[in-house]
DOFILO-88285 format. One record per residue (C-alpha): x, y, z; residue in one letter. Coordinates in steps of 0.5 Angstrom, whole numbers, plus 500, padded with zeros to 3 digits. Each point is the difference from the previous one (the first is absolute). Layout:
REM DOFILO-88285
> xx|yy|zz|res
> X|Y|Z|A
...
***
This chain:
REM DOFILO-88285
> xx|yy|zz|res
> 494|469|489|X
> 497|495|505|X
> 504|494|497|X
> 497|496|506|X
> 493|500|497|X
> 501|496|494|X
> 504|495|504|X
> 494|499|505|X
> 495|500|495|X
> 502|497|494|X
> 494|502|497|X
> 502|498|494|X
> 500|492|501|X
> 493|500|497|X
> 495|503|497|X
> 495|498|505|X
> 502|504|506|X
> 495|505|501|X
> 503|507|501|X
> 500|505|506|X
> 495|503|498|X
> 495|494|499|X
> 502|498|507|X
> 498|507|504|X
> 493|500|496|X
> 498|493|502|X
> 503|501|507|X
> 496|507|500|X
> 493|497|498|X
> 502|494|506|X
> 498|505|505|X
> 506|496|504|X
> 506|496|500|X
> 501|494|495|X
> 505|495|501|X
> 505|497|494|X
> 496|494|499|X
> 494|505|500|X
> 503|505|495|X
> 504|494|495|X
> 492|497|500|X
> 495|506|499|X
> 505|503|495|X
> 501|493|495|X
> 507|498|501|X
> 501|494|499|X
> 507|498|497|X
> 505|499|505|X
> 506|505|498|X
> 494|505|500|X
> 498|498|507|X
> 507|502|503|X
> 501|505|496|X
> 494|502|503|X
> 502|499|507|X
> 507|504|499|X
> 495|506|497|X
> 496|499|507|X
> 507|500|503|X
> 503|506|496|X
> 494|505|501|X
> 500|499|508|X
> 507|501|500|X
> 498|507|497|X
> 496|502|504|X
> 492|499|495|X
> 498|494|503|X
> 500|497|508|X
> 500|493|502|X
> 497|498|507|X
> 501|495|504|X
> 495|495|496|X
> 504|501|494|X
> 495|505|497|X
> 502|505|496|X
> 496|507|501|X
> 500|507|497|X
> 504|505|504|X
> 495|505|499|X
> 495|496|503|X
> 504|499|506|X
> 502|507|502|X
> 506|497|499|X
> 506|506|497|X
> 507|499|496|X
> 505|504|500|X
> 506|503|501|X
> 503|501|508|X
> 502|506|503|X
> 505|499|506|X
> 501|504|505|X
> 506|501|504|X
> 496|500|507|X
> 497|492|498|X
> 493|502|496|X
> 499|501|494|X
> 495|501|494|X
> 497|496|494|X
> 499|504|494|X
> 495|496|497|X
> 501|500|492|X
> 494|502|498|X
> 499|506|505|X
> 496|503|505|X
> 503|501|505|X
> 506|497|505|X
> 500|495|504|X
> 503|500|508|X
> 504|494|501|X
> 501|499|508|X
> 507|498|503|X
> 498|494|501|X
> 498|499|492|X
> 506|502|498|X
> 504|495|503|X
> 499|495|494|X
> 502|506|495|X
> 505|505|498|X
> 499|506|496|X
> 499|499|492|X
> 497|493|502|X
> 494|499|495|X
> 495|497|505|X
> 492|499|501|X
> 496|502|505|X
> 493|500|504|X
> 496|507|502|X
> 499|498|507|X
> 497|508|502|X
> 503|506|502|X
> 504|502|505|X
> 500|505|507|X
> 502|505|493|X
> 495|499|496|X
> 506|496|495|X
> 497|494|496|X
> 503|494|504|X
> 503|494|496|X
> 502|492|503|X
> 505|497|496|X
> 497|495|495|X
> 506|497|495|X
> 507|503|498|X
> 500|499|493|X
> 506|503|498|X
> 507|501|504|X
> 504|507|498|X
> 505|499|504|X
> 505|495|497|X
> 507|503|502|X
> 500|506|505|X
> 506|505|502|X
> 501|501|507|X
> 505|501|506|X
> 502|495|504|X
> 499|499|508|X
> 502|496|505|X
> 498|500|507|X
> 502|493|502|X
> 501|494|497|X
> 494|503|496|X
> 501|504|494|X
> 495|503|494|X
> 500|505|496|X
> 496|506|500|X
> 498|502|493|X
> 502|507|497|X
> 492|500|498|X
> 496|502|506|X
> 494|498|497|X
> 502|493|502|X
> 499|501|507|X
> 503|492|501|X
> 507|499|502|X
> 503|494|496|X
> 503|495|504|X
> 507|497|497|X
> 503|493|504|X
> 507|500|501|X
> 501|495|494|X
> 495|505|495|X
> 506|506|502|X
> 505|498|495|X
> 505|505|503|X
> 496|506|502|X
> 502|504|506|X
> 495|505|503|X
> 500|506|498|X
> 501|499|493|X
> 494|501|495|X
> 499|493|496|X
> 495|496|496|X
> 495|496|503|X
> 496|494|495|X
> 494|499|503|X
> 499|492|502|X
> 495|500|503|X
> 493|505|500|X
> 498|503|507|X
> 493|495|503|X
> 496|502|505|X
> 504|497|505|X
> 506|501|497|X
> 506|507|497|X
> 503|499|495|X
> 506|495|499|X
> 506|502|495|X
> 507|498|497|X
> 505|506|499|X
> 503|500|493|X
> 504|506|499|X
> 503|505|504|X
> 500|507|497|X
> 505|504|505|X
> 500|502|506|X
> 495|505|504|X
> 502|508|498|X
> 504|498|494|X
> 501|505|495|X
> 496|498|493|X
> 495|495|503|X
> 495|504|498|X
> 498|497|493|X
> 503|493|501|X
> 494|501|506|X
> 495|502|495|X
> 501|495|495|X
> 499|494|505|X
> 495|503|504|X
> 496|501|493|X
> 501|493|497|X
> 504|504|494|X
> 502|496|495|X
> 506|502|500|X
> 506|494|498|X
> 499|497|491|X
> 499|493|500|X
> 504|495|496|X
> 494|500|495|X
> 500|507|499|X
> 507|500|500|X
> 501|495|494|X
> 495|502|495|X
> 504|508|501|X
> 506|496|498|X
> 497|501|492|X
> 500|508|500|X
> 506|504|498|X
> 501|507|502|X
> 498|503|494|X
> 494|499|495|X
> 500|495|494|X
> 499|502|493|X
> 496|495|498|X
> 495|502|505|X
> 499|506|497|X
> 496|496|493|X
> 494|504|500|X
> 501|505|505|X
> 499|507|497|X
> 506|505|501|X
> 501|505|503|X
> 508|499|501|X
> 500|508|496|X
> 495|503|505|X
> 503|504|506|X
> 496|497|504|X
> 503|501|508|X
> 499|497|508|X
> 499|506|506|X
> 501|497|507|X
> 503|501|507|X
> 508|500|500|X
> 501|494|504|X
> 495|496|495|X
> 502|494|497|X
> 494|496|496|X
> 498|505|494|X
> 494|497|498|X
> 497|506|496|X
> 502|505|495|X
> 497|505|496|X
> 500|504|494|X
> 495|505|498|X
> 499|504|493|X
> 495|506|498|X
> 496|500|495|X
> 495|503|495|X
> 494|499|505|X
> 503|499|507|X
> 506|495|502|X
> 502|493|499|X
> 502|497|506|X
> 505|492|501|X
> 501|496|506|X
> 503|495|500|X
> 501|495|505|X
> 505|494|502|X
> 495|494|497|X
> 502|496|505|X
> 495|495|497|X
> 504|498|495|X
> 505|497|505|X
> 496|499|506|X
> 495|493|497|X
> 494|497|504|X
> 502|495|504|X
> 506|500|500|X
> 504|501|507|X
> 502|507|498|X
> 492|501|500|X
> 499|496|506|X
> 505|504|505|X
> 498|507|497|X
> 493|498|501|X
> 501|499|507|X
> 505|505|501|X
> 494|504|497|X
> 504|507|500|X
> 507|503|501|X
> 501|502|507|X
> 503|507|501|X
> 504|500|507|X
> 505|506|503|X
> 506|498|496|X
> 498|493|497|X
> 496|497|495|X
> 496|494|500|X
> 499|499|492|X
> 493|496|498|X
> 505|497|494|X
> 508|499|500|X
> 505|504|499|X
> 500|498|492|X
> 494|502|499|X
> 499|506|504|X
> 506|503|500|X
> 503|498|493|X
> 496|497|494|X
> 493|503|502|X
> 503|507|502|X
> 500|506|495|X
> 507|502|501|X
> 503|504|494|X
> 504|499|495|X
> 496|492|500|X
> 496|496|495|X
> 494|499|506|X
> 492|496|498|X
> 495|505|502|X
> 492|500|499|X
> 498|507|498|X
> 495|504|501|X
> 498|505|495|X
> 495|505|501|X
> 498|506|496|X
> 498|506|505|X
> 496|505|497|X
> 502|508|503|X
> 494|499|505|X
> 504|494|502|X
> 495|495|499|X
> 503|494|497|X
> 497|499|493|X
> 503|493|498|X
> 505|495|503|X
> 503|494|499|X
> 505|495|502|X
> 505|496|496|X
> 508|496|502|X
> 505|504|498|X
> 508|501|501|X
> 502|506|503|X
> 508|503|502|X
> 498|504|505|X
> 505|508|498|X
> 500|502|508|X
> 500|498|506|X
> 497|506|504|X
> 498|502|507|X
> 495|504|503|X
> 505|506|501|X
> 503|500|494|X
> 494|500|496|X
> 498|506|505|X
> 506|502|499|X
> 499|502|492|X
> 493|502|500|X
> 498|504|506|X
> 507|503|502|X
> 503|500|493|X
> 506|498|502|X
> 505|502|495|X
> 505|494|502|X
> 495|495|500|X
> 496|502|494|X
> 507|499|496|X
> 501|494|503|X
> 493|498|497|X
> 500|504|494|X
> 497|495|496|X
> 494|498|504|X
> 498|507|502|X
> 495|500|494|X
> 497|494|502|X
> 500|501|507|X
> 496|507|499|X
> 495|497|497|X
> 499|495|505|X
> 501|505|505|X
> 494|503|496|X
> 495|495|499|X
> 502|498|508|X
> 495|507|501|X
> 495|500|495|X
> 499|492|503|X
> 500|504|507|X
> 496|505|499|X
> 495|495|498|X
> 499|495|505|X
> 500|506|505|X
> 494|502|496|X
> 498|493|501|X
> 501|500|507|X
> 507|499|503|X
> 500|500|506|X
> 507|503|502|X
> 502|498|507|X
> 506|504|503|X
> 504|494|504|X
> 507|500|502|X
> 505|494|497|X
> 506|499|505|X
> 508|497|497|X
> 503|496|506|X
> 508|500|499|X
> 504|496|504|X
> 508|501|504|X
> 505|495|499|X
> 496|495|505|X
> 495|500|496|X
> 495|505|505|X
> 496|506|499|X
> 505|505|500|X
> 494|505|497|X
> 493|500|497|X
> 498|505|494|X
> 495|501|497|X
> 499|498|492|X
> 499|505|496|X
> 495|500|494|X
> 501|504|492|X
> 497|500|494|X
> 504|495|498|X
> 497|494|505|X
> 492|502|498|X
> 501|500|493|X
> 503|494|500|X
> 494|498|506|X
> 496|503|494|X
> 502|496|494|X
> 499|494|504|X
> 493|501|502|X
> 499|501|493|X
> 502|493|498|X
> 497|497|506|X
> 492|503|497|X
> 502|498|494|X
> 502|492|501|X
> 494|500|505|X
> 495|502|494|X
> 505|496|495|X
> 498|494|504|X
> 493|501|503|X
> 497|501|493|X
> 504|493|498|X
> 496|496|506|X
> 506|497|502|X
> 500|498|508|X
> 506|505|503|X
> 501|503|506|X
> 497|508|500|X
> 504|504|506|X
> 494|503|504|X
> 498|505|504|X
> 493|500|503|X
> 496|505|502|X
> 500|502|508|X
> 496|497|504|X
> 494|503|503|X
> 501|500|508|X
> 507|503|497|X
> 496|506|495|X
> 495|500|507|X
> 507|502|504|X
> 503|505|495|X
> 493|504|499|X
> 499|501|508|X
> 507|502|501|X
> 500|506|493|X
> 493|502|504|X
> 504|502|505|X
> 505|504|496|X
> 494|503|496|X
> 502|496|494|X
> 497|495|496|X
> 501|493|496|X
> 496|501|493|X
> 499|494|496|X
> 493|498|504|X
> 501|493|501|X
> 505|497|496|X
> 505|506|500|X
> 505|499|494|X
> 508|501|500|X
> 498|509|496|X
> 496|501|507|X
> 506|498|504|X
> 505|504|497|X
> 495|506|499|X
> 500|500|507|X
> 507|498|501|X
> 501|506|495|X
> 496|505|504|X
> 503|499|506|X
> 507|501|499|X
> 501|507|502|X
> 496|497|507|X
> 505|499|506|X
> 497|494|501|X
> 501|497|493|X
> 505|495|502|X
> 494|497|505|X
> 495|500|495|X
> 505|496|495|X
> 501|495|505|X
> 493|499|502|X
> 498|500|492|X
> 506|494|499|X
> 498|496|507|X
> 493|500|497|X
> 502|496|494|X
> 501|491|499|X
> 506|498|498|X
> 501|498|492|X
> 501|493|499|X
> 500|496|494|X
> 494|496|496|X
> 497|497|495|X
> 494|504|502|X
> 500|507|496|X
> 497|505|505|X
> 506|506|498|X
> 503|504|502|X
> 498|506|507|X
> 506|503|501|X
> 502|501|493|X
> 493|501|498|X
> 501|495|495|X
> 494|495|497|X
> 506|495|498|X
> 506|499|502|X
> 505|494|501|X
> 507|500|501|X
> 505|498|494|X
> 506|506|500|X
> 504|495|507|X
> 502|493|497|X
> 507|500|503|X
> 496|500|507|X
> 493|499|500|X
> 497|494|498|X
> 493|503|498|X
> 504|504|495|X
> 503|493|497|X
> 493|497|499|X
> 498|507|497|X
> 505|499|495|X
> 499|493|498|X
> 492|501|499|X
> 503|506|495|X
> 504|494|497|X
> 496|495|499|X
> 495|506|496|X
> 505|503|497|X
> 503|492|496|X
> 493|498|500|X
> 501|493|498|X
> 494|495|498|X
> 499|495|505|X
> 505|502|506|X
> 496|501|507|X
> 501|506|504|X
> 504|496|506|X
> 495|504|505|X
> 492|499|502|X
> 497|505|505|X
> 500|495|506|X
> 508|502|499|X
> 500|505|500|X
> 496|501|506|X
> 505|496|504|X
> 506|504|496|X
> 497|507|502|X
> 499|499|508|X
> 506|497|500|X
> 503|505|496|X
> 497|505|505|X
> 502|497|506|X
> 508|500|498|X
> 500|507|499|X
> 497|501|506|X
> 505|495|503|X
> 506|503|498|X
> 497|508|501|X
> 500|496|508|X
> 507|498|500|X
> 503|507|497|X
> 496|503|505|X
> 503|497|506|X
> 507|499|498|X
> 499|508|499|X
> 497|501|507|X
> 505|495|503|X
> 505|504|497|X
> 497|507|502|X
> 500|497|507|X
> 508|499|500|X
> 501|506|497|X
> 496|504|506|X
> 503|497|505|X
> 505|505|501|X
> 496|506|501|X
> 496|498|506|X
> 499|506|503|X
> 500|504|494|X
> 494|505|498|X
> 497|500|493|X
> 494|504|497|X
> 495|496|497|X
> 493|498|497|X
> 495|495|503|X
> 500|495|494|X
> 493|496|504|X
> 496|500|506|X
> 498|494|504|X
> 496|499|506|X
> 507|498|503|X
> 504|506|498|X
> 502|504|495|X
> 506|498|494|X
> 504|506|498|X
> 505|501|494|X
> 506|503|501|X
> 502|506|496|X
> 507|500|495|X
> 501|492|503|X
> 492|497|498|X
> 501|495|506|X
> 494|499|503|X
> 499|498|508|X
> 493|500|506|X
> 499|505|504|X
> 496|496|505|X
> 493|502|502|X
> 503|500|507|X
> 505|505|498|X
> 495|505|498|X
> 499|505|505|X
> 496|497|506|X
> 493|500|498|X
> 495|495|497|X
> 500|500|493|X
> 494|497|496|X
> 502|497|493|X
> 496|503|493|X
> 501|496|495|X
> 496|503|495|X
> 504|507|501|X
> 506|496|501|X
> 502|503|508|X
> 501|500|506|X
> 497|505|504|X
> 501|501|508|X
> 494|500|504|X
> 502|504|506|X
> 504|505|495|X
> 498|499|494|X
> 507|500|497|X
> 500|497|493|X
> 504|496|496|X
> 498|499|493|X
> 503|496|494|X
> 505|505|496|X
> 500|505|507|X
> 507|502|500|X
> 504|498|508|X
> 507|500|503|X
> 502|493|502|X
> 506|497|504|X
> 502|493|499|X
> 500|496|507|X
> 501|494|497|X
> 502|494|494|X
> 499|494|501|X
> 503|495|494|X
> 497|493|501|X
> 492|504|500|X
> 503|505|495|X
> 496|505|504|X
> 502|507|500|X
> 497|505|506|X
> 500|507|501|X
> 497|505|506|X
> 497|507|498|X
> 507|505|502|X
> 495|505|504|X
> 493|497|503|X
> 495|504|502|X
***
């Protein structure tokens, strides 16, 4: 995705540049820096274009952190120079952290290193000791890229002087807006500030206000403030927009040339209620030796071309993002809500997945194909519960014709089940809310979701797709982007093992613990009153998945291989999943395959970190609009569980609103409380009175602050 690096490099110019590589191996048998001149001469460069190629090389590798330049205008290795790259940490306080790209440890940045950075700020820095903490302290040595480009904030005026505050605390520094940069802002009023000028040692931060979203308190800010503060993509460019002018509502005949049909077979789509884009439908039938299951879905490929601008914004967008009642799709309406989506009753492309599962639930034989479907039924969740748990008579007349089918997907639904369990599912009981909102567009309640039978069989169906286009695509050696999930750490499995010591359990699996030792455990612990703590201290103890070219499975699902293909409406990966399987499938001499594995190294961590990106500014226009809605009950009394443990104090969930909030450390009952982060509490020194992640308290709520979106509690009765 680094669109900048060809531009600085253009390594293409010549054949004579020397490549990276080449560069960091000569540098490294120097044993000390070397100026262009040095590296142009003893690397044989002689051609002029290839010189300057060379220095915008040079150039483009400093930028990115592998090559330092002193002041003499030598170029040096960051690892001989106890030099660190990264990405920065900021903190609301002033400091903040460099968490180095290759790991192994954090880095203290004081106040004063920080005043040329913001948080996110990609910078190299200098390991100049440890601190008074025993914290690896880091001096700022170069920024080599900035993150903040647009921030949202409130705006102040104290004075003849006026800044912004930004609404991400993590960027400790005010911008400072001059009165010909305010464009009609009054304070008080949230706004979006363009960074003119980068904070300097001896200098703050400089902006020019460029939108007003509303005023402080306004009802319905709370997305419109997440999109922004983010940097969501969230407006079409005219690009995008005209090449969306060639589709229609509905598919062409002609695209069904060569496609087999499946227009007869009831295949059906099963989502939530308030669903608009169906990007999947299923149809199952039994056989002699087992079932024979399709799922097919929208072939988005088909529409979406490389290069396009449709393809350029999707990229970018990376993913749909999901926000209480507002969506922001990764591609138009066109596509997402009509021409890709399986509605019923409609011609739709499809890619399709056939598998042949055995009555042991293996998958014996798959293959993947184009066709065209017309969806029978467009049903929910409930519906589909409705019909095969309740046996509701009403539903099940309504559906009459699909009930065969539908048992026989319920059927295969638990033999697939009952294998993975088998295999080692690690079922994990946690709690999905539904926010539903009052005219004002507020809270006026949180619920909990419900899940059925019908959620996991079609979970199930998508799994089974998933491996099956993972294997499909490893054994082609196509470059794709694999959904990972490493195994935990050590330090992590270190924790974990101390901590079930104390409970007289134990983690089996030796060293590398796999995804069977987890739910054997999990599994052996439910009946436990503290079976909730167990499961949130196994799930704590695991990475996050992300998206890479590297195979290295699967831990969660216990699976050696597995990729994302089942989501092309909202996921990028899952499109480019779909056009490796199109470029296997059409197999035509002499056309290359448009990725090579640089690529897609770049696509997976850009992937990765517009999923986590979007996860973010979900979650922090929730807590923003828990926060309005826990303003009038200040002063209320809720039960509810410790959902973490901190030196500071503890976070309690709180029951039937699953709102969460701080009781203080100085709100404890009066003791000194001694931190156990291992064991996940706080114990009183003089009392010995304990707090433990999952301990059940009773809690008032004493304050809500909107603009930190904080929530704070005190116990209802101190000891």
């Amino acid at each position: 995705m680094n669109k900048k690096k060809n531009t600085r490099e253009n390594s293409k110019n010549s054949p004579l540049v020397p490549e990276r590589q080449q560069i960091m191996d000569f540098l490294q048998s120097c044993g000390k820096p070397r100026t262009r001149q040095h590296i142009t001469d003893a690397l044989g460069v002689i051609d002029k274009d290839a010189r300057r190629a060379l220095g915008r090389r040079l150039m483009a590798m400093t930028q990115e952190g592998q090559l330092v330049r002193n002041r003499r205008g030598g170029y040096g290795l960051i690892v001989k120079m106890d030099l660190f790259r990264g990405r920065v940490i900021g903190h609301p306080d002033g400091y903040g952290f460099l968490v180095p790209d290759e790991g192994g440890g954090d880095l203290f940045l004081s106040a004063r290193e920080m005043r040329s950075l913001l948080h996110g700020d990609r910078a190299l820095v200098r390991l100049v000791g440890i601190d008074r903490r025993g914290r690896r302290e880091g001096a700022l040595v170069e920024v080599l890229d900035r993150a903040n480009h647009r921030v949202v904030g409130r705006l102040y005026q104290e004075g003849n002087i006026s800044f912004v505050v930004p609404d991400n605390r993590r960027i400790h520094q005010d911008i400072l807006i001059t009165p010909e940069c305010l464009n009609g802002a009054v304070r008080g009023q949230f706004v979006i500030t363009e960074l003119i000028t980068q904070p300097e040692k001896h200098m703050r931060p400089v902006g020019r206000i460029t939108e007003i979203i509303g005023d402080h308190m306004q009802a319905g800010m709370a997305v419109d403030i997440a999109i922004r503060a983010h940097e969501l993509p969230y407006d079409w460019p005219e690009e995008v927009l005209s090449e969306c002018k060639q589709f229609r509502t509905d598919s062409n005949g002609q695209d069904f040339h060569s496609r087999e049909d499946l227009r007869a077979l009831p295949l059906v789509t099963i989502d939530g209620e308030d669903a608009r884009d169906f990007d999947d439908a299923v149809y199952c039938e039994k056989q002699d030796q087992g079932w024979r299951l399709l799922v097919a879905i929208a072939d988005v490929s088909h529409y979406v071309l490389p290069g396009s601008a449709l393809d350029a914004e999707a990229a970018l967008r990376g993913t749909s993002i999901y926000f209480p009642q507002r969506v922001i799709p990764m591609l138009p309406e066109i596509l997402s809500n009509e021409l890709c989506s399986l509605k019923p009753d409609v011609e739709r492309l499809c890619l399709v997945c056939e598998l042949h599962i055995n009555r042991k639930g293996k998958a014996k034989h798959f293959r993947f194909f184009e066709g065209v479907i017309r969806s029978a039924a467009r049903l929910t969740y409930t519906e589909v519960a409705s019909i095969l748990i309740e046996k509701n008579a009403t539903t099940r007349k309504k559906y009459r014709t699909l009930i065969p089918c539908l048992e026989d997907l319920h059927t295969l639904f638990t033999v697939l089940q009952a294998r993975r369990r088998r295999h080692g599912l690690i079922d994990f009981s946690s709690v999905e809310t539904r926010l539903e909102f009052d005219e004002k567009g507020r809270i006026a309640d949180i619920r909990p979701l419900q899940r059925n039978d019908a959620h996991r069989m079609i979970e199930e169906f998508m799994l089974a797709a998933n491996v099956a286009a993972g294997e499909y695509l490893q054994e082609s050696k196509l470059p794709i982007l694999y959904r990972i999930h490493d195994t935990p750490k050590q330090e992590k499995l270190d924790d974990v093992r101390a901590f079930l010591g104390e409970l007289g359990l134990v983690l089996s699996g030796s060293e590398e613990p796999t995804a069977m030792d987890y739910a054997h455990l999990v599994e052996t612990v439910q009946k436990r009153d503290d079976a909730h703590l167990i499961e949130t201290i196994l799930l704590r103890s695991m990475p996050l998945a992300v998206y890479s070219p590297d195979n290295a499975g699967h831990f969660g699902l216990g699976f050696p291989v597995y990729t994302h293909f089942t989501s092309p409406i909202r996921r990028y990966p899952d499109l480019l999943v779909h056009r490796a399987i199109r470029y296997l499938i059409r197999a035509k001499p002499g056309k290359s395959y448009p990725y090579d594995k640089e690529a897609m190294h770049l696509l997976g961590e850009h992937c990765s970190m517009t999923e986590r990106r979007a996860e973010d500014a979900s979650r922090d226009a929730i807590q923003r609009l828990k926060c309005e809605f826990m303003q009038d009950r200040v002063g209320e009394t809720f039960n509810g569980t410790i959902s973490s443990v901190t030196s500071f104090g503890i976070f309690v969930e709180l029951d039937g609103v699953y709102v969460e909030g701080l009781v203080h450390i100085t709100a404890l009952p009066a003791d000194y409380y001694h931190f156990d982060p291992v064991g996940h509490r706080l114990r009183g020194e003089r009392t010995a009175k304990l707090f433990r992640l999952a301990n059940r308290v009773r809690v008032v709520v004493t304050r809500v602050d909107l603009d930190d979106r904080k929530i704070d509690f005190e116990l209802a009765e101190k000891a």
